[in-house]
C-alpha positions as CSV (number, residue, x, y, z in Angstrom):
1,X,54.6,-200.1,-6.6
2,X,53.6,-199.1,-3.1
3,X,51.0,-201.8,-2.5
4,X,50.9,-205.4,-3.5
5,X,49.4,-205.5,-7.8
6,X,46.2,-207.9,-6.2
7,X,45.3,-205.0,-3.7
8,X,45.0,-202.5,-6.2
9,X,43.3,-203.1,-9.6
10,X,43.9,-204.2,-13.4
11,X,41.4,-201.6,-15.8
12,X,39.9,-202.9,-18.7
13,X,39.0,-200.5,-21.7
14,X,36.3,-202.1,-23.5
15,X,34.0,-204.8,-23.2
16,X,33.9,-206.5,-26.3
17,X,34.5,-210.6,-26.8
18,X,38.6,-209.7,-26.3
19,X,38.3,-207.2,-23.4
20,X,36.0,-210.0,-21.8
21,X,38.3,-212.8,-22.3
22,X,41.1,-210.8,-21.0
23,X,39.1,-209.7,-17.5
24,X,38.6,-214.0,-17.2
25,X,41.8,-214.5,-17.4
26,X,42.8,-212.0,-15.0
27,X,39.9,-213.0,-12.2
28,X,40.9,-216.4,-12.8
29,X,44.5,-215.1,-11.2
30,X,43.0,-213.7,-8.7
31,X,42.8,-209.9,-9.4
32,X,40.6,-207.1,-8.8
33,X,39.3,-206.1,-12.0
34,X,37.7,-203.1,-13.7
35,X,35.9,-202.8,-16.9
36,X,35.2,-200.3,-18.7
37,X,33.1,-199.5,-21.8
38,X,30.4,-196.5,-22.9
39,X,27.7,-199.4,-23.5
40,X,25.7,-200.3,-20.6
41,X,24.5,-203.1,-22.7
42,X,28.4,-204.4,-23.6
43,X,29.1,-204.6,-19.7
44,X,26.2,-206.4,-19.0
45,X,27.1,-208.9,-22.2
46,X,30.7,-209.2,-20.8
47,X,29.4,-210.1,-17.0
48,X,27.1,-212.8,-18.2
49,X,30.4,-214.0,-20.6
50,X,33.3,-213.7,-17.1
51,X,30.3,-215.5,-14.6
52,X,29.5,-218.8,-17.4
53,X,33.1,-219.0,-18.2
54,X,34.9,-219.1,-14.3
55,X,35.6,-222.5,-14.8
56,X,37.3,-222.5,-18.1
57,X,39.7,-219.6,-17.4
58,X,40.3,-221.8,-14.1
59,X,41.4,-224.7,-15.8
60,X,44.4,-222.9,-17.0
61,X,46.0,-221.9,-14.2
62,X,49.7,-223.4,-13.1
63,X,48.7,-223.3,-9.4
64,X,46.0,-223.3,-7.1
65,X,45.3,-219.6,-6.0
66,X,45.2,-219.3,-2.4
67,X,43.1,-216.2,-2.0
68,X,40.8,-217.6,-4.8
69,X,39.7,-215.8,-8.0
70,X,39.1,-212.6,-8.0
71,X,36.5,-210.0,-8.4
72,X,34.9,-207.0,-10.6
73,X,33.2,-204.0,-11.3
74,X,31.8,-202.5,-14.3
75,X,32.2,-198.4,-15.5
76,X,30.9,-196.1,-17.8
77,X,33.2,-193.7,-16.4
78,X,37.1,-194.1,-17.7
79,X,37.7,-191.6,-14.7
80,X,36.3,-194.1,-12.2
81,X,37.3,-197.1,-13.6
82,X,41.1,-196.3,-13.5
83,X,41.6,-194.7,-10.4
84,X,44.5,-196.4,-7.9
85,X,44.7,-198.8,-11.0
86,X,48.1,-200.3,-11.3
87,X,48.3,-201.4,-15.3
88,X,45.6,-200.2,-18.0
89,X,45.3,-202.4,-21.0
90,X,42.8,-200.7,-24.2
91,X,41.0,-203.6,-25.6
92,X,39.1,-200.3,-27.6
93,X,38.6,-200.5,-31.9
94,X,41.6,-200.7,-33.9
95,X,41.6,-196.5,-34.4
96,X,44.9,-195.1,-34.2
97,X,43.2,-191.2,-33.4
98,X,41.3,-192.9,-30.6
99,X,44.4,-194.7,-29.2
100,X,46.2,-191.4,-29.0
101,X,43.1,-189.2,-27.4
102,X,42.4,-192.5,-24.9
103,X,46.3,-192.5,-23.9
104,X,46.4,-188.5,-23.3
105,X,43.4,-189.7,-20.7
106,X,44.9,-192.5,-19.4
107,X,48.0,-190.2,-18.4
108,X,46.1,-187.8,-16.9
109,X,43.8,-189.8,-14.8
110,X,45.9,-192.7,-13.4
111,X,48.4,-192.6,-10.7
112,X,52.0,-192.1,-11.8
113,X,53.4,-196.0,-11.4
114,X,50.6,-197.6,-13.5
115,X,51.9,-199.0,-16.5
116,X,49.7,-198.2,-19.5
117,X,49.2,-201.1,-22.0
118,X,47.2,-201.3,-25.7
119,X,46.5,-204.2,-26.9
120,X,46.3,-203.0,-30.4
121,X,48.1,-205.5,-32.8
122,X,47.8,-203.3,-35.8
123,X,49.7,-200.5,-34.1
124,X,53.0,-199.8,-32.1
125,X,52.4,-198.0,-29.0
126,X,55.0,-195.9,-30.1
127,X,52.3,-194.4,-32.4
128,X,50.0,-193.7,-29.2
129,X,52.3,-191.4,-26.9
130,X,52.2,-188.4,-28.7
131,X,50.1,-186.5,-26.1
132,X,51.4,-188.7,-23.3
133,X,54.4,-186.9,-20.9
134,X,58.3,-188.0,-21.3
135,X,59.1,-189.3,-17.5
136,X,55.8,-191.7,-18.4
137,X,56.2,-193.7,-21.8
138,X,58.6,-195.7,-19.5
139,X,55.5,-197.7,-18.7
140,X,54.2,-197.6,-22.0
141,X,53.9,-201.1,-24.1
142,X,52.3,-203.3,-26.6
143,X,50.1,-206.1,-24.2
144,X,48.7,-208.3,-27.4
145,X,46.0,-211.3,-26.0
146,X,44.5,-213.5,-29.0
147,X,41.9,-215.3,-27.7
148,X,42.0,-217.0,-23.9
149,X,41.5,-219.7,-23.0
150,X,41.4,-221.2,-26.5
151,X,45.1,-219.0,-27.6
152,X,46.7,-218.3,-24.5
153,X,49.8,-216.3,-26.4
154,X,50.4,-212.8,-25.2
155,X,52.8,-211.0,-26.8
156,X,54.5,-207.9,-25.5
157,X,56.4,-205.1,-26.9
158,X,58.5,-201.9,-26.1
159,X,57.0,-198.5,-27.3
160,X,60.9,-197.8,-27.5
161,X,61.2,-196.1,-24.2
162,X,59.8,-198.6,-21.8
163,X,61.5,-199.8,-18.8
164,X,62.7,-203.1,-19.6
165,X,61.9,-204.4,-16.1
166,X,58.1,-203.8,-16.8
167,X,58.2,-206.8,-19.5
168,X,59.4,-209.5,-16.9
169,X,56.7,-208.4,-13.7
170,X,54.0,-208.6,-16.7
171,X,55.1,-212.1,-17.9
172,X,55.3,-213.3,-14.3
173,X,51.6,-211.8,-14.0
174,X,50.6,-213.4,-17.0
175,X,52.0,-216.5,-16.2
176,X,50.2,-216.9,-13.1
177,X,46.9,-216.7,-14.8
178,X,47.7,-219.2,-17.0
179,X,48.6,-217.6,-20.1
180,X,52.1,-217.6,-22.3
181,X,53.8,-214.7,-22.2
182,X,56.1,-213.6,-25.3
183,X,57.9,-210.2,-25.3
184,X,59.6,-209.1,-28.8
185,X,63.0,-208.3,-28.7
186,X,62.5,-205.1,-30.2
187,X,60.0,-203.1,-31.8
188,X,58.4,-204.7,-35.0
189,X,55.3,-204.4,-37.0
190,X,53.0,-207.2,-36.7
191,X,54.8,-208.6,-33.0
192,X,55.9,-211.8,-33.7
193,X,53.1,-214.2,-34.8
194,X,51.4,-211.7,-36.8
195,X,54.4,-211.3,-38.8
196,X,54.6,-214.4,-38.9
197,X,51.4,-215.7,-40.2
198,X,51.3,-212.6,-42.4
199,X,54.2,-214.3,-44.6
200,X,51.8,-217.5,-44.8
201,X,48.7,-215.3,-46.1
202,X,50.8,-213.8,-48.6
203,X,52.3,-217.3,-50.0
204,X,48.5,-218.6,-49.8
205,X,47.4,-216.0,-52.0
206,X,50.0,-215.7,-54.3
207,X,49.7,-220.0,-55.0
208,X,45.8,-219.2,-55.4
209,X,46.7,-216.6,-58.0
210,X,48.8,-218.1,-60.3
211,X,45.9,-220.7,-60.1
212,X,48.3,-223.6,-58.6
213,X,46.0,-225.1,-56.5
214,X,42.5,-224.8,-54.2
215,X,41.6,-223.1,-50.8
216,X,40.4,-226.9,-49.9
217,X,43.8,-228.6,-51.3
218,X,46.4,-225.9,-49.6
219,X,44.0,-226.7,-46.3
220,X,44.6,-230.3,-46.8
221,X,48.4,-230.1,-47.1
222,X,48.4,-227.8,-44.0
223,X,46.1,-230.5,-41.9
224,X,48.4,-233.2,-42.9
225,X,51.7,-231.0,-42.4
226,X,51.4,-229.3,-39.4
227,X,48.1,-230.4,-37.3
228,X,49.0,-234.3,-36.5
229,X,49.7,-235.9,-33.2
230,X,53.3,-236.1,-34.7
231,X,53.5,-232.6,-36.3
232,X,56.6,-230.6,-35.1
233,X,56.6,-226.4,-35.0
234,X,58.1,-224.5,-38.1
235,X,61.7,-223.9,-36.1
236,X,61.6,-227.7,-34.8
237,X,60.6,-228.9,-38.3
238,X,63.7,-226.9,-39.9
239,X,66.4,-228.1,-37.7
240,X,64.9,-231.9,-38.3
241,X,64.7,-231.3,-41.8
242,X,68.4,-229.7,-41.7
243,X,69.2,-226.0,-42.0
244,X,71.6,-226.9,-44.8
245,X,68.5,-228.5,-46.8
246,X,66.7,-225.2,-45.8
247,X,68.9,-223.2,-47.3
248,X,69.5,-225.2,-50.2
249,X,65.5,-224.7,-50.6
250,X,65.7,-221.2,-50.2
251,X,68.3,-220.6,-52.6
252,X,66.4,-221.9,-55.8
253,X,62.9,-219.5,-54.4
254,X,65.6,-216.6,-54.2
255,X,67.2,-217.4,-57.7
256,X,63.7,-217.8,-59.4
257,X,62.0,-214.7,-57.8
258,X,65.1,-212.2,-57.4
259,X,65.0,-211.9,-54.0
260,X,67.0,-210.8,-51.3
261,X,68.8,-213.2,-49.4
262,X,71.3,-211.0,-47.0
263,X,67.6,-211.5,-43.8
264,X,67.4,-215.0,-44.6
265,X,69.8,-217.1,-46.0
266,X,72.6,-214.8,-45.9
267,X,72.2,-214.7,-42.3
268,X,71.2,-218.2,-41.8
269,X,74.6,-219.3,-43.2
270,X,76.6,-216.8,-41.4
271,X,75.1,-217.6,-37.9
272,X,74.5,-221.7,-38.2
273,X,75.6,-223.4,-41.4
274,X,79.7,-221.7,-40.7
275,X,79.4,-222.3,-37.3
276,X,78.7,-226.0,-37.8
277,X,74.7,-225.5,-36.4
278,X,72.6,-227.6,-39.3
279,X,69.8,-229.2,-37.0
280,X,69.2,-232.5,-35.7
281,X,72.0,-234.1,-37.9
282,X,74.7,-232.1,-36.0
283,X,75.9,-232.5,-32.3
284,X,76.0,-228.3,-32.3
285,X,71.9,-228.4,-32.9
286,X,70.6,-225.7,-34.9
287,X,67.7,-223.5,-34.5
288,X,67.3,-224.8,-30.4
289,X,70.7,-226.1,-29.2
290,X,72.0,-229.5,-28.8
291,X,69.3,-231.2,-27.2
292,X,66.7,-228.5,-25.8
293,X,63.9,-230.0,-24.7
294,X,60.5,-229.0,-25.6
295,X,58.4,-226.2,-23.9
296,X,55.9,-228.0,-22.2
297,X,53.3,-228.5,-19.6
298,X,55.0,-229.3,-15.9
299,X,53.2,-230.7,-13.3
300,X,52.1,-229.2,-10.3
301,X,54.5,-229.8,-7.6
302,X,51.5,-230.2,-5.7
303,X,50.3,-233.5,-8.2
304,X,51.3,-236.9,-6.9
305,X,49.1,-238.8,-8.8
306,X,47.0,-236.9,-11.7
307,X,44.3,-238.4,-13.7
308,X,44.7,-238.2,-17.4
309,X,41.5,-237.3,-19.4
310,X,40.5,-237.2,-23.1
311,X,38.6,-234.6,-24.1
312,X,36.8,-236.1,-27.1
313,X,35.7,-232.9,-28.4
314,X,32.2,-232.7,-29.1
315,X,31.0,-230.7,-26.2
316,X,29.9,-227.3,-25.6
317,X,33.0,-225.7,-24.9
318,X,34.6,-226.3,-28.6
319,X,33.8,-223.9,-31.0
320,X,31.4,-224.7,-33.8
321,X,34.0,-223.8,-36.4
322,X,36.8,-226.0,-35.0
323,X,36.7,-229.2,-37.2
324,X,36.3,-232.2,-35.1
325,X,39.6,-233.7,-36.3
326,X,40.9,-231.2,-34.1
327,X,38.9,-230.9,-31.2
328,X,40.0,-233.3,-29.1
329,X,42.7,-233.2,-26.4
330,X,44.3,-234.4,-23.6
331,X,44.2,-233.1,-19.8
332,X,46.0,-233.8,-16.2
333,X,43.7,-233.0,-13.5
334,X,45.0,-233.1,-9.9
335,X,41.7,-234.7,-8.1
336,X,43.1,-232.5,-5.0
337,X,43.3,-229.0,-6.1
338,X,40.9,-229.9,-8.7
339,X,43.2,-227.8,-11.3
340,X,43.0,-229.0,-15.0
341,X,45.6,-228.6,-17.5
342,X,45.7,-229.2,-21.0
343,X,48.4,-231.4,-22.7
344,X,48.0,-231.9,-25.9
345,X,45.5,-230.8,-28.5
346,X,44.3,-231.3,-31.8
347,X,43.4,-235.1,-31.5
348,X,40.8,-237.1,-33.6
349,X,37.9,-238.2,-31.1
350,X,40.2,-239.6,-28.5
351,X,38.9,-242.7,-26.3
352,X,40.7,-244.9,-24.7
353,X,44.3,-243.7,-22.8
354,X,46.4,-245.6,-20.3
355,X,49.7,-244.4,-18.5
356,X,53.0,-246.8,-17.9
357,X,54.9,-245.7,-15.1
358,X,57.6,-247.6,-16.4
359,X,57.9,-246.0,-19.9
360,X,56.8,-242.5,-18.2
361,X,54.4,-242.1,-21.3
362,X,50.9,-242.1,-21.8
363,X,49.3,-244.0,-24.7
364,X,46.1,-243.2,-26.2
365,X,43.3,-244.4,-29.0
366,X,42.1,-241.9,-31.7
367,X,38.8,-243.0,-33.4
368,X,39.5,-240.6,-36.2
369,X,37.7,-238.3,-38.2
370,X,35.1,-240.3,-39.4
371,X,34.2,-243.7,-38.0
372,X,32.9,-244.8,-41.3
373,X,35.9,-244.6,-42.3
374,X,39.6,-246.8,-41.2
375,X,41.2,-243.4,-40.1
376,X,41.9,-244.5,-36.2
377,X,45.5,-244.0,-34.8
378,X,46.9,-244.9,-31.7
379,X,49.7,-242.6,-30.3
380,X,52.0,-242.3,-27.0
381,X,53.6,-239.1,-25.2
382,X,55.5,-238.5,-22.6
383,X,54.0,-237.8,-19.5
384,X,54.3,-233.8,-20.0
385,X,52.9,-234.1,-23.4
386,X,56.5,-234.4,-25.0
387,X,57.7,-236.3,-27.7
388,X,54.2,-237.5,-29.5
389,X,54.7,-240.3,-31.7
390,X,52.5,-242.3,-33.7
391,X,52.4,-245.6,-33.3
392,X,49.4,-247.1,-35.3
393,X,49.0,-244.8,-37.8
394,X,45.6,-243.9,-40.3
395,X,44.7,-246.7,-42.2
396,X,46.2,-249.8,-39.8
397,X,42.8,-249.9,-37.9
398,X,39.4,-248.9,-37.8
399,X,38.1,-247.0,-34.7
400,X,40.2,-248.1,-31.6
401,X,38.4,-247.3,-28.6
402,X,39.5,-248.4,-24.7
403,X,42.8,-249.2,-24.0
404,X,45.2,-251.0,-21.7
405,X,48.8,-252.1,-21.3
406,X,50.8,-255.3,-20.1
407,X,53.8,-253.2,-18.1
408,X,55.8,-256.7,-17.8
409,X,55.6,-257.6,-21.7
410,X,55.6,-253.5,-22.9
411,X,52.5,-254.2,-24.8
412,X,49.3,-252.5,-25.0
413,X,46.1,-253.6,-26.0
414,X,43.0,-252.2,-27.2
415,X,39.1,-252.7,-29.3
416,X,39.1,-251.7,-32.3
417,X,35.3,-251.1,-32.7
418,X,33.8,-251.2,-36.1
419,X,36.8,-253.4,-36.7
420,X,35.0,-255.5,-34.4
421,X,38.4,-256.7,-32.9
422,X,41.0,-256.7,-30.0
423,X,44.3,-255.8,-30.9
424,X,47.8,-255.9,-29.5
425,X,51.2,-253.9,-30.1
426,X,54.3,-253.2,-28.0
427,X,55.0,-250.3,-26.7
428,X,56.9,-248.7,-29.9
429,X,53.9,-249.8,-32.0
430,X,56.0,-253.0,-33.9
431,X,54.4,-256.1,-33.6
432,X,50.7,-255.0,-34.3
433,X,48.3,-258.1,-33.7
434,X,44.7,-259.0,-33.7
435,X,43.8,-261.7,-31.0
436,X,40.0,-261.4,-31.4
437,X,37.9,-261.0,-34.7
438,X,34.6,-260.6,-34.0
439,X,33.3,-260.5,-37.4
440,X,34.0,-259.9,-41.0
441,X,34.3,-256.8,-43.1
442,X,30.4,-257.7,-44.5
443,X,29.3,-257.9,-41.0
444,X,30.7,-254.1,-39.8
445,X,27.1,-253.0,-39.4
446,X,26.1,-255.9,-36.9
447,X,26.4,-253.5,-33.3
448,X,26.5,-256.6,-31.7
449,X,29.9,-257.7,-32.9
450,X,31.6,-254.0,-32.2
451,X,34.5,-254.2,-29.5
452,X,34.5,-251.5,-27.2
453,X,36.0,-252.0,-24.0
454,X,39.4,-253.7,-22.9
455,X,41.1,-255.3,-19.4
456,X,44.0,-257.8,-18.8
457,X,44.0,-260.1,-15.9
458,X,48.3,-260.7,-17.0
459,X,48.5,-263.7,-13.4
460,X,45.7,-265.6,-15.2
461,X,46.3,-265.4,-18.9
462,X,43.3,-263.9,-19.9
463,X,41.9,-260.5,-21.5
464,X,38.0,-259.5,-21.6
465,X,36.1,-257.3,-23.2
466,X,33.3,-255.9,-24.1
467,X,30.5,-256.1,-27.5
468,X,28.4,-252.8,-26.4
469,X,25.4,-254.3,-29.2
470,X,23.1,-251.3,-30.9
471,X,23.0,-248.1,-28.8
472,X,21.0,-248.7,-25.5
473,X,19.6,-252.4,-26.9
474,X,20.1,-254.1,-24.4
475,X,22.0,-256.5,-26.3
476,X,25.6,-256.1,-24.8
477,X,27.8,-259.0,-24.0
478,X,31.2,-259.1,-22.0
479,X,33.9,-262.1,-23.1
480,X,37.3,-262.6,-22.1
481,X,39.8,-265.2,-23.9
482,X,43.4,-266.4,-22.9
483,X,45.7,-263.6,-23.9
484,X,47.4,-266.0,-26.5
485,X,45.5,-267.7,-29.3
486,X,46.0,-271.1,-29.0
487,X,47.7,-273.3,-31.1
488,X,46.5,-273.9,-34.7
489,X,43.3,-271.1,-34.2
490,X,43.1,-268.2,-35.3
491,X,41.7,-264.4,-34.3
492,X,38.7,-265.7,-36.4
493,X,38.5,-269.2,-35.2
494,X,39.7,-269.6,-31.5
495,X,37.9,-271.7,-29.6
496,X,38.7,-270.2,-25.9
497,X,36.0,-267.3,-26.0
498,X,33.5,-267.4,-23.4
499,X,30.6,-265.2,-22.7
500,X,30.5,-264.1,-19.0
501,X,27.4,-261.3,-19.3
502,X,25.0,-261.1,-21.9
503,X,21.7,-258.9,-21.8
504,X,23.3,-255.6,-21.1
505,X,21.8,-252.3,-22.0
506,X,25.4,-250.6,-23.5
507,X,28.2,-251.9,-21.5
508,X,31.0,-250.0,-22.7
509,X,34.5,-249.8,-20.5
510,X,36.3,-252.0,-18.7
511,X,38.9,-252.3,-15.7
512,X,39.4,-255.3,-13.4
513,X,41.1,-255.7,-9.8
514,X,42.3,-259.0,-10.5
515,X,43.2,-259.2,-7.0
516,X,39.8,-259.0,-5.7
517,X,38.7,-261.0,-8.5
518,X,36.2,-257.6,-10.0
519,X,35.6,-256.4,-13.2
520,X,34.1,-253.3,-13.5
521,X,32.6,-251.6,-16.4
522,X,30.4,-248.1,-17.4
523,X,27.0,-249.3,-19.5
524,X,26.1,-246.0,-21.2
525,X,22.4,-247.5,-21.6
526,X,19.2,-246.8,-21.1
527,X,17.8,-246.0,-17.2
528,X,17.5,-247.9,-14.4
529,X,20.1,-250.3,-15.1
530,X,22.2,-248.8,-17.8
531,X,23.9,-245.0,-17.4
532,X,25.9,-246.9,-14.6
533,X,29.2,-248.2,-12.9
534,X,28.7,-251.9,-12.8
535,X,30.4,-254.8,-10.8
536,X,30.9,-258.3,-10.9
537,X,32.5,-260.6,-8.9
538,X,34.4,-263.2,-10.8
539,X,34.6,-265.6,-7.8
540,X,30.7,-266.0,-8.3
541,X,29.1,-264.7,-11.3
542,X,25.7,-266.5,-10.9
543,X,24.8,-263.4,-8.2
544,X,28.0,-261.6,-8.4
545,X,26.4,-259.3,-10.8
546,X,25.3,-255.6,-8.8
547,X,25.1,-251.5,-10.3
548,X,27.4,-249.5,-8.5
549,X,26.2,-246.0,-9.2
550,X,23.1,-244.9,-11.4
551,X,22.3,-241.6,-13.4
552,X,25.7,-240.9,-14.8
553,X,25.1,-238.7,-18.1
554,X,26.7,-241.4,-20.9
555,X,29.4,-242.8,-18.5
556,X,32.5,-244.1,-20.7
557,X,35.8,-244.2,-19.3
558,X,36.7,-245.6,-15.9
559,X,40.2,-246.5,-13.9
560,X,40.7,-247.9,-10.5
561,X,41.3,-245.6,-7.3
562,X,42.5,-246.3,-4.1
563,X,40.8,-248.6,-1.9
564,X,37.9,-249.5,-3.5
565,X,37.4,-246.3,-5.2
566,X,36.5,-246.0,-9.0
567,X,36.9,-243.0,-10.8
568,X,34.4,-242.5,-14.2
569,X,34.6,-240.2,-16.7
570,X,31.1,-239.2,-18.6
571,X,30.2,-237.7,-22.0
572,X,28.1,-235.2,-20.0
573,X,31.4,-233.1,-18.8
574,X,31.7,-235.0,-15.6
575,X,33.9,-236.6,-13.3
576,X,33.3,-238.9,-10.5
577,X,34.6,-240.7,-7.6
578,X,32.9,-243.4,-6.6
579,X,33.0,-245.5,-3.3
580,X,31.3,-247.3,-1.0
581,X,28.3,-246.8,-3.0
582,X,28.8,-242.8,-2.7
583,X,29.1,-241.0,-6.1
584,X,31.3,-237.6,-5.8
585,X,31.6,-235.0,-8.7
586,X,35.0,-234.6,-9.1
587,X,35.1,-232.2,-11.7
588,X,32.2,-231.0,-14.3
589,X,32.2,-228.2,-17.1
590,X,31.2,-228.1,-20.4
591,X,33.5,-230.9,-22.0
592,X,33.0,-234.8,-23.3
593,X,35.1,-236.7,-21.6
594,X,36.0,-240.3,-22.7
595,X,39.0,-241.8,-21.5
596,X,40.6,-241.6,-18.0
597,X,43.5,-242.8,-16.4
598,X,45.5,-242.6,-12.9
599,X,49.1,-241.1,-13.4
């Protein structure tokens, strides 16, 4: 290209919800983009959409942009809208007659180096070039976006005669604006994951037709399969399974249905099994070689020290039809370039999270799907968001909430809420442990005995916590207890609990500077004196007692800064530094944030 792709612009076709969420994307990069569509009214729909959304489409991206985002226009005119345009991507209706009149255009109108891309899933662009000249279907492709930020998959694909250099300057482009780039080795119906999830629909439909089981129970299975902290990816799942035991599998479906077996097993056998490949169980690997590790989220070279965040899901920026078992996730957010980055996804109402810089991991609380209900899990990661395990699983404990860890000992410890306890595990999840009962299974609806918040004081022996009491009732209490029951007592019956603060509106989260002798918690009560960052000074807790910070919106979460600095995390989609009585937004969108920690 004679100029640099950000001087010169990206064209849109069409300004439906796709062609919208594509221009984001793009701006968020920091391109110059064009939109075009025949509707007045669709343009203005899709500006109000890119403007609301800046922040979100932000969020994604691997690096700070230097020049900032970048801007856009809006055309009725196709002519107008792609002149000096350097790529084209059709976002129009799935009509292969208006693909092929739009392309002829398209070739006719735009400069002779932009590369023309549909984003038509349903149809090669192979199909589309019919009226478009020889010397330029060498910058003709398939550019397939699902649905950014949510899916940030793209998938590209040849129309058989493009240039295979095109495919890496697009990934790189896409990459940059925060998006996964996938190119198909060669042409195929479908791409990759449409192919791919076309083979599940078919399966699904056949097991509801011979009447085998239910929409709900196949859904079930799925959830349980494939959308746990634990779950592993279909190629990941086979090479732990064993690709011998895959084919195995396969062999009876081919026997019973008379299929055949020369694309799947056949070739599976030929290219792993023979060659020693069978998975996990084999020092060849399988499926990924010996020890790949996973694709994952790396840190900005830029980060230091990132806060971790839980997303618990409930906010504004989930969709209404993702369940809320799935809606929660976890984040890294550099407090200096203010970038976020997801980590993982698809948690139960995360709460509490705490990172060990010895293990390298983060550990987390999930209250699960229903707090009614003893479905709460507690899980660790890698700092990256690799290797999820499960440490508490469903069914150990009730709703855990706030969480902390003993580095020395390798044990965490956290409330379990409506188990009105505080618990204790080491760092592999063996040695589970409740040091505090509050009450007894009869006396779960009693607020007052619900543990929410957790710190360690590890030099003096003791742990506190919090009893948040009904919701802004001003009947919250803070305790602390050695960190060992003592000798013939039990959770139920030891003797060393003490009440340092009763009378609170809602306190709810805890951290302590056992140094300075201050614990600090967030009360997510009523106004004045609740919605605040509190202090008190252990040294001298007659008048040691003072608000930090007022008019948070439901403050929860809270970890210790630098230098007096406290950072809180709201339900309200905010994030705040607070010091020497100064409250700074750190970061604020449309999220519920519970849990957050210093990397």
């Amino acid at each position: 290209m004679s100029q640099s792709p950000k001087t010169r612009p990206i064209t849109i076709l069409g300004a439906g919800v796709l062609g919208s969420r594509i221009a984001s994307a793009l701006l968020a990069g920091g391109h110059r983009v064009h939109i075009r569509d025949l509707s007045p009214d669709a343009l203005t729909t899709a500006a109000t959409y890119i403007d609301a959304h800046r922040a979100e489409f932000e969020a994604l991206l691997p690096a700070p942009i230097s020049t900032g985002p970048g801007d856009y226009q809006v055309f009725t005119s196709l002519t107008d809208a792609v002149r000096d345009a350097w790529l084209v991507i059709e976002a129009i209706p799935e009509r292969l007659d208006l693909k092929i009149a739009t392309f002829a255009e398209l070739d006719a109108h735009t400069r002779d180096d932009c590369i023309l891309a549909s984003n038509s899933s349903s149809f090669k662009s192979r199909l589309m070039i019919q009226k478009v000249r020889p010397a330029r279907r060498a910058r003709v492709l398939n550019m397939h976006f699902t649905m950014p930020p949510t899916i940030r998959s793209v998938e590209l694909m040849s129309c058989g005669e493009t240039d295979p250099e095109h495919f890496e300057r697009l990934s790189e482009v896409l990459r940059r604006c925060g998006l996964i780039p996938v190119t198909a080795r060669r042409e195929s119906t479908g791409f990759i994951f449409n192919r791919l999830w076309a083979a599940i629909k078919r399966e699904i439909l056949l097991i509801l037709a011979e009447d085998v089981s239910s929409a709900g129970e196949i859904d079930t299975l799925w959830t349980e399969m494939f959308q746990q902290p634990h779950s592993q990816p279909p190629c990941r799942l086979m090479d732990q399974i064993g690709l011998d035991t895959v084919a195995f599998i396969e062999d009876n479906y081919i026997g019973e249905r008379g299929l055949d077996a020369s694309m799947t097993v056949d070739w599976l056998r030929e290219h792993y099994l023979w060659k020693g490949r069978l998975g996990l169980k084999s020092a060849g690997g399988g499926l990924y070689g010996p020890n790949t590790p996973h694709a994952a989220f790396r840190p900005d070279p830029e980060q230091t020290q990132p806060l971790y965040l839980l997303d618990v899901g409930l906010g504004a920026n989930v969709p209404a039809t993702t369940p809320l078992a799935q809606a929660g996730r976890i984040l890294s957010f550099n407090p200096t370039t203010k970038k976020m980055h997801p980590l993982i996804t698809g948690q139960s109402l995360p709460d509490g999270i705490a990172y060990s810089p010895s293990a390298g991991r983060i550990f987390w609380t999930n209250m699960g799907a229903a707090t009614s209900t003893r479905d709460g899990s507690v899980h660790s990661a890698h700092a990256d968001g690799r290797d999820i395990r499960t440490l508490i699983p469903a069914g150990n404990v009730h709703t855990p909430k706030q969480l902390t860890l003993d580095e020395t000992a390798e044990k965490l410890y956290f409330c379990d809420r409506e188990g009105m306890g505080v618990h204790r595990c080491n760092f592999d999840g063996s040695g589970h442990e409740i040091l505090v009962q509050a009450g007894s299974e009869a006396q779960k609806g009693d607020m007052t005995r619900w543990c929410v918040g957790v710190a360690l004081d590890v030099a003096a022996g003791y742990v506190y916590w919090t009893q948040k009491g009904p919701s802004k009732g001003n009947q919250g209490r803070i305790f602390r207890a050695g960190m060992e029951i003592p000798a013939g007592q039990t959770a139920e019956t030891r003797e060393d609990v003490e009440v340092l603060l009763e009378g609170l509106p809602e306190p709810i989260d805890l951290e302590i500077d056992a140094g300075a002798k201050r614990l600090y918690w967030t009360d997510r009560g009523e106004h004045p004196v609740g919605c605040s960052l509190n202090v008190l000074d252990l040294g001298d807790r007659g008048a040691g007692k003072k608000v930090l910070a007022r008019h948070f919106h439901e403050p929860i979460g809270l970890c210790l800064g630098e230098e007096e600095e406290v950072i809180v995390a709201d339900l309200g989609g905010s994030v705040y530094s607070v010091k020497g009585g100064k409250k700074t937004v750190l970061w604020r969108d449309e999220g519920c944030y519970t849990g957050v920690a210093r990397g």
